[in-house]
N, C-alpha and C positions, 0 to 999 in steps of 0.2 A: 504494500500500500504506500500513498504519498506519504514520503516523511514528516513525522509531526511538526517537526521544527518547518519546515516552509509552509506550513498550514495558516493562515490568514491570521487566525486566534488559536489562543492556546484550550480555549473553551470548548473541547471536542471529544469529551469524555463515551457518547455514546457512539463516536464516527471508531474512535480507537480503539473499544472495546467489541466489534460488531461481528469477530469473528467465533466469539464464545458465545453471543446468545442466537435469540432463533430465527436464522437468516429469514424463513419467508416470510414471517412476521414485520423484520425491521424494514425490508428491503421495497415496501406499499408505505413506506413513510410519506407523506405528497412534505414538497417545500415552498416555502412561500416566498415569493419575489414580488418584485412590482415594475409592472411596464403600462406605459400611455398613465400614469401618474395614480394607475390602482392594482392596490394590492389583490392579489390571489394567491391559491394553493394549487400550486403545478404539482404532478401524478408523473410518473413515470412514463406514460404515453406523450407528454407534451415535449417539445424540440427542447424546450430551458431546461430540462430536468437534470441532464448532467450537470451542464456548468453550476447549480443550485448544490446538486450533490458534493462538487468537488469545492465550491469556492464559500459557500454558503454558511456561516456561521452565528448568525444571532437572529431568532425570529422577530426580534422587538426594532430592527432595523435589518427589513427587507434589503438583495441584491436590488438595483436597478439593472434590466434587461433590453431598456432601450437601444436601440444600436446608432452609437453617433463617432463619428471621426477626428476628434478635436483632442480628445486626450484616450492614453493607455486606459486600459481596463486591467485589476491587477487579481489574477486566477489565483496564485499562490504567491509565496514571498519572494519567489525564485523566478516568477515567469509572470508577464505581461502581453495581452495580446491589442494591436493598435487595427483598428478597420481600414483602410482606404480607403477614401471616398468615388468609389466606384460601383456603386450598386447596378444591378439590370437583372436579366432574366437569365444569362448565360454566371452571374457572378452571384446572387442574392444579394444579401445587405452590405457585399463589398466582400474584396481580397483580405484574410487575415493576415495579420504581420504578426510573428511572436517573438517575445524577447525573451530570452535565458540567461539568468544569472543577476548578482547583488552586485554592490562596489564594492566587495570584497575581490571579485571573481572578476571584473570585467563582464562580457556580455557577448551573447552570440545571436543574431538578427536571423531568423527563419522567415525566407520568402519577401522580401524590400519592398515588393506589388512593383507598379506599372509606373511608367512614368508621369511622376505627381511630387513638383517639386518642397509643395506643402505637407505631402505626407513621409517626405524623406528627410524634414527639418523635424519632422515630430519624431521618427524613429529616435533622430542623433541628439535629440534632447530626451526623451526617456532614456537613453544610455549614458548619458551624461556625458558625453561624446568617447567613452571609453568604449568599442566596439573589437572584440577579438576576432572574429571571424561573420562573412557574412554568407548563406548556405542557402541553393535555392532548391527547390523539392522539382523544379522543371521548370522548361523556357517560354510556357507560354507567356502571352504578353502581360499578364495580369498578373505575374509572378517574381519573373526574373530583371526588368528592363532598370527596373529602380536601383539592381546591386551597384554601377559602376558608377550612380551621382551619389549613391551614400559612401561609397568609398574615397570620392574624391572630397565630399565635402568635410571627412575626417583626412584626411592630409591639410585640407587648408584651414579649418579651426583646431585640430587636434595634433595635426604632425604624423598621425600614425594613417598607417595603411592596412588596415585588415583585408587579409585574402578571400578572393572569391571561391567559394567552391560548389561544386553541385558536379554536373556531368552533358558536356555538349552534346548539341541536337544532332540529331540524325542528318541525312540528307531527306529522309521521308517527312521535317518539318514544313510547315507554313515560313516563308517569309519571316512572316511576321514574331515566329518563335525561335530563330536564331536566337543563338547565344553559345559562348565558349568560356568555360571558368579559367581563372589563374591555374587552378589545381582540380583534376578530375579527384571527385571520393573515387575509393576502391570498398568495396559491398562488403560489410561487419567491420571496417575500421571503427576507432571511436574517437570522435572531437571532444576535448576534455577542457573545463573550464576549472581552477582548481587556485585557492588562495593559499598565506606561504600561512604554515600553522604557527602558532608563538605561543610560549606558558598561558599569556592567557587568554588567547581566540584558539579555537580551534581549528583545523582546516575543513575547509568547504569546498567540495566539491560537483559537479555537476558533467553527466558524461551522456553525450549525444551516441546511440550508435547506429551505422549508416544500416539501412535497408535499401538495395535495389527493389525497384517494385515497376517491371515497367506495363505499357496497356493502356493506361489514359494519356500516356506519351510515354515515346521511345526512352526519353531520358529521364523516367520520372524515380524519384528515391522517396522514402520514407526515413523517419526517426525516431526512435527508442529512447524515452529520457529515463537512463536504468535505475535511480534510484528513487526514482517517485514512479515508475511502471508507468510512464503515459507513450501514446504514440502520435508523433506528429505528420498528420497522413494525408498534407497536399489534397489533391484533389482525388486520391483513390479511396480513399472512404468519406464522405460528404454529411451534414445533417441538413435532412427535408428535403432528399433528392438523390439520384443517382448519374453518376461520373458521365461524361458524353464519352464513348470511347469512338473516334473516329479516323479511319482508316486514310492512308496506308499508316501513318505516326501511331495513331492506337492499334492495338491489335487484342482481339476478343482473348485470344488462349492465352497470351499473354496476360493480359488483365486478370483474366479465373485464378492462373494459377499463382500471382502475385499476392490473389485472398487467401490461396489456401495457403502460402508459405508464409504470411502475414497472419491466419489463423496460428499454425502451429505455434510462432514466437511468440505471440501474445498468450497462450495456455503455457510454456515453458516459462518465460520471464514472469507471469501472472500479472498481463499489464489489466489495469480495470479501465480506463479513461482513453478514449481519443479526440487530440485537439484538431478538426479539420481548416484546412484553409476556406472553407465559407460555412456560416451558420454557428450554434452552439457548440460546445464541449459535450461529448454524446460518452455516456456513461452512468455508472452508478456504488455507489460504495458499497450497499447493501445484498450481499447475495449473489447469483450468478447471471439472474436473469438481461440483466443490461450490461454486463460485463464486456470487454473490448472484444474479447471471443465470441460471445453470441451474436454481439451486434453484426461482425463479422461474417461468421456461419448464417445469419438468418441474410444480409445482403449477396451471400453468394446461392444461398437458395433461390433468394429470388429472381437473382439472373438466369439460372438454370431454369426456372420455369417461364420464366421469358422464353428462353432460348427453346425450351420444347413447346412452347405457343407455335414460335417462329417456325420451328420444323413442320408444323402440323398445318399451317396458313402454305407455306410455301409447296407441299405434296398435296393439298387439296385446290392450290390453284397454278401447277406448276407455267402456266406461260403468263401468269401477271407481271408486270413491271413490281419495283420499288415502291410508287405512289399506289400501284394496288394494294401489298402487304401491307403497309404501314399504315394504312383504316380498319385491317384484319388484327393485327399481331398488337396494333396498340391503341386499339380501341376505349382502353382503361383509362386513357390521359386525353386532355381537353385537346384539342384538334389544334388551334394553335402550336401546340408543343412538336406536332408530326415533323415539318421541316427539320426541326434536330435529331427528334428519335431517330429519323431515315439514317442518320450519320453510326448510330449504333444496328440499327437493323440490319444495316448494311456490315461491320463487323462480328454479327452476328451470324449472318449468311457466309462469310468469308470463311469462321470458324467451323460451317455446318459441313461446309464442302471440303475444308483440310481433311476434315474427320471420315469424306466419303458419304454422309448421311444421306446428303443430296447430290 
């Protein structure tokens, strides 16, 4: 579990204790927040539910869950997450930016967003311009574009130059998702953010580890924050929606098996919490039922039953177009949405015919 010590307050006697009573019992706790200026009790079905589970400490002063861009939002003592101001229907409430690490540690910038010269002054002052490294989860535009003005603008008020890292695009990118880091990760290294210990601080530490995970892009990574078990998962697991995976840069099999190797590490490391780059913190302290694992296992379910809609649309109308399947296969979502879904139907189809199915 998160460590108690980066826990928001030290007032957490029932969150620390929660593995010796009776999980299905604690685990239906609802929390209460407040957004649009009124208070409720979020349930474990509502999107807020994690970030309430994980940051959520006093009921007599609700989280605020509005979503605004002007300052950090602070999850735990250790990590902060800043919105960009880029909202839309392919982004939701905006690209997330996380920040890891105290001024003990220095700090490590997860995903800069897109270029937004206002949200790159806001990162470099939530760090306090002390910035160790800056890591981007992929190149799309809403991700990566902002690492090289945050880095220049720490050389010229800071002096320092923190490395870029992540992993260059394909040639199967967009234009527009070029990008090439100072320094390629290499898949299970681990970025370490780490203070000097003395008689009487003790040392602090904080260690990123790299996950390859590619599918919703060629170059996409995940991240492992191993001593608070969270996972920092870009745009391959999302809350209140599911990844576009689009071809030739995404690739469906790709994508599958990046959950199930994303499942396993989260049951072995026993991560409970993931932070996505758009939407809430999707998790749950209590029990197993919201845990990073299920959330995981229950999103690759549901692609697979997608993907056996898709098989079953596509043999019962074998000479339709694209525009045909995609009123059949994803009927479920408001018709607007079709023009994108086509973008996954389509590496759905791709995936069906690797396999021979079709």
């Amino acid at each position: 579990m998160v460590r108690p010590n980066q826990l928001l307050s030290h007032n957490e006697m029932l969150r620390n204790t929660h593995h010796f009573g009776n999980e299905s019992t604690l685990e239906s706790i609802p929390r209460r927040g407040m957004i649009g200026g009124v208070v409720k009790d979020f349930t474990e079905n509502d999107s807020a539910y994690g970030e309430l589970a994980l940051s959520h400490h006093d009921s007599s002063h609700p989280n605020t869950l509005d979503w605004q861009t002007e300052k950090p939002v602070a999850i735990l003592k250790n990590l902060q997450r800043l919105t960009a101001p880029n909202p839309g229907v392919m982004t939701g409430p905006g690209t997330n930016t996380y920040i890891l690490g105290t001024a003990r540690t220095g700090f490590i910038v997860i995903d800069p967003g897109p270029l937004e010269p206002e949200h790159t002054k806001r990162i470099y002052s939530a760090c306090e311009g002390d910035i160790r490294m800056i890591v981007c989860t992929h190149s799309h535009p809403d991700h990566s574009p902002g690492a090289r003005p945050l880095q220049s603008l720490c050389k010229l008020s800071s002096k320092s130059s923190p490395p870029i890292l992540g992993l260059s695009s394909k040639s199967t990118a967009k234009p527009a998702s070029h990008f090439v880091p100072e320094r390629e990760l290499v898949n299970g290294e681990c970025l370490v953010l780490s203070s000097a210990g003395t008689q009487a601080t003790s040392l602090e530490t904080h260690t990123l580890q790299v996950i390859f995970t590619p599918g919703h892009a060629a170059n996409h990574v995940c991240f492992i924050l191993l001593e608070d078990r969270l996972l920092f998962s870009g745009d391959h697991v999302l809350n209140g929606s599911t990844t576009i995976v689009d071809p030739p840069d995404g690739n469906m099999r790709q994508y599958l098996d990046s959950l199930l190797n994303l499942a396993r590490l989260c049951q072995e490391l026993r991560v409970e919490f993931i932070l996505p780059a758009h939407g809430y913190v999707l998790g749950n302290y209590f029990g197993r039922r919201r845990s990073a694992l299920t959330i995981i296992e229950n999103l690759y379910e549901h692609r697979m039953k997608r993907e056996a809609k898709i098989l079953k649309v596509v043999q019962q109308n074998p000479t339709g177009s694209m525009d045909d399947w995609v009123k059949l296969a994803y009927d479920d979502v408001p018709e607007g949405i079709w023009p994108i879904a086509k973008r996954s139907l389509l590496a759905h189809v791709e995936n069906l015919r690797s396999l021979g199915s079709i």
